[in-house]
N, C-alpha and C positions, 0 to 999 in steps of 0.2 A: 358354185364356189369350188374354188378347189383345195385339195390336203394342204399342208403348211404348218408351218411354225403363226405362233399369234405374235404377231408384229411389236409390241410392247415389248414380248419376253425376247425375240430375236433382238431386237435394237440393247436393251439392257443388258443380256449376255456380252455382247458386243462391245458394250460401253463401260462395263462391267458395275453397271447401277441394278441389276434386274435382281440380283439379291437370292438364284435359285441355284442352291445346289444339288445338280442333277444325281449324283451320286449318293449324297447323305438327306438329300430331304424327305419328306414323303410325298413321294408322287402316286396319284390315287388317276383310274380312267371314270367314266362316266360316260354313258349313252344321250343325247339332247335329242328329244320330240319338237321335229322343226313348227308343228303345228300349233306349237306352245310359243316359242323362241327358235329363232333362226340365230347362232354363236356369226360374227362377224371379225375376222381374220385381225383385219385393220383397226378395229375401233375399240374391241371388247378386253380390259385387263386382267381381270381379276372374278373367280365364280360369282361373284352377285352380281355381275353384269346379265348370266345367264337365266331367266326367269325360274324359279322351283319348283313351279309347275311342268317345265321341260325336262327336269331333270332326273334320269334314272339310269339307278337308282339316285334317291336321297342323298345326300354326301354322306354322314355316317355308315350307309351302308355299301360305298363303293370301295374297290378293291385295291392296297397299295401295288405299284409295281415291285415285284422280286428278282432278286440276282441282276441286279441291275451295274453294268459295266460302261465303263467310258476307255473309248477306244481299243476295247477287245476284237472287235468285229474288223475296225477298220477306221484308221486315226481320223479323228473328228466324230465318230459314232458315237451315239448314243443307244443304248439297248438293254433289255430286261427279258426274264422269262415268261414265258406265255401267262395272259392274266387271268381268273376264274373270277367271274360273276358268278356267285353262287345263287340258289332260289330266285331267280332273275324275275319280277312282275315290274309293270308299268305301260306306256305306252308304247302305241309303235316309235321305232325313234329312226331318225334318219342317218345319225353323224354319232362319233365316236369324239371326246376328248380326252387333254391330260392333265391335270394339274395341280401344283403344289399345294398340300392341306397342309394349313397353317394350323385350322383348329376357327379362323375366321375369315368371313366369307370375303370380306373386303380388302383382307390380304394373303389372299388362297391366287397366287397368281396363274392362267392360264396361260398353260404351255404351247400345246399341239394339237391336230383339227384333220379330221380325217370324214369327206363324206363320200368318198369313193374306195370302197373296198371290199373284197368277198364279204356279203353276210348282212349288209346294207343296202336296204332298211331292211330293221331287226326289230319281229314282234317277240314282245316275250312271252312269255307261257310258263313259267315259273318252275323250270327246268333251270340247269346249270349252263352259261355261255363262256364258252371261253375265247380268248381274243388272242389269235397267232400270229404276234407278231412278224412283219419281212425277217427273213434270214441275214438280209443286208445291213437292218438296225432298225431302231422307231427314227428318229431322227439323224441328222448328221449336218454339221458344223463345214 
């Protein structure tokens, strides 16, 4: 697969039905154990799509994005500062997401989808991860 925006959330931004404000919502990351649940681009809306058992951490204990800017970087961007996974356990995980924590899982829309990038696949060990952002942006419009 490759990185991307999750198809739903691109079309809705677009259509302006997707309901996510990148700047005021809470956007939380989240590591997915492909050997649990493989996230699919195309098909998957919203975090209950992604099985619980794939997911690490947990949602409550995944980390909001901070300083997060729309088009500071560079008009159409999207970007925040570096994320800390703190005490990071679970399994190994293959892929990286993002997405809006509602508070419920069936309307915690997923954002963005990263299985290629330094640091991936990522075992944890229950040490601190932190996630460095491109300098270019997380995403861009």
């Amino acid at each position: 697969m490759a990185n991307g925006m999750f198809t739903d959330f691109r079309n809705g931004q677009l259509s302006n039905t997707s309901l996510v404000d990148l700047d005021l919502d809470d956007i939380v990351a989240m590591f997915v154990d492909h050997a649990d649940d493989t996230p699919v681009i195309a098909t998957d809306n919203f975090i209950d799509d992604i099985l619980s058992a794939a997911r690490v951490p947990a949602i409550a204990s995944c980390p909001s994005l901070g300083t997060v800017t729309i088009g500071t970087v560079a008009a159409g961007v999207f970007d925040a500062a570096d994320t800390v996974f703190t005490t990071l356990t679970g399994d190994a995980s293959e892929s990286l997401i993002i997405f809006k924590d509602t508070g419920t899982e069936s309307t915690s829309k997923l954002v963005g989808f990263w299985d290629t990038a330094t640091g991936l696949p990522l075992t944890p060990n229950g040490g601190n991860v932190t996630v460095q952002w491109n300098a270019s942006g997380i995403l861009q419009f």
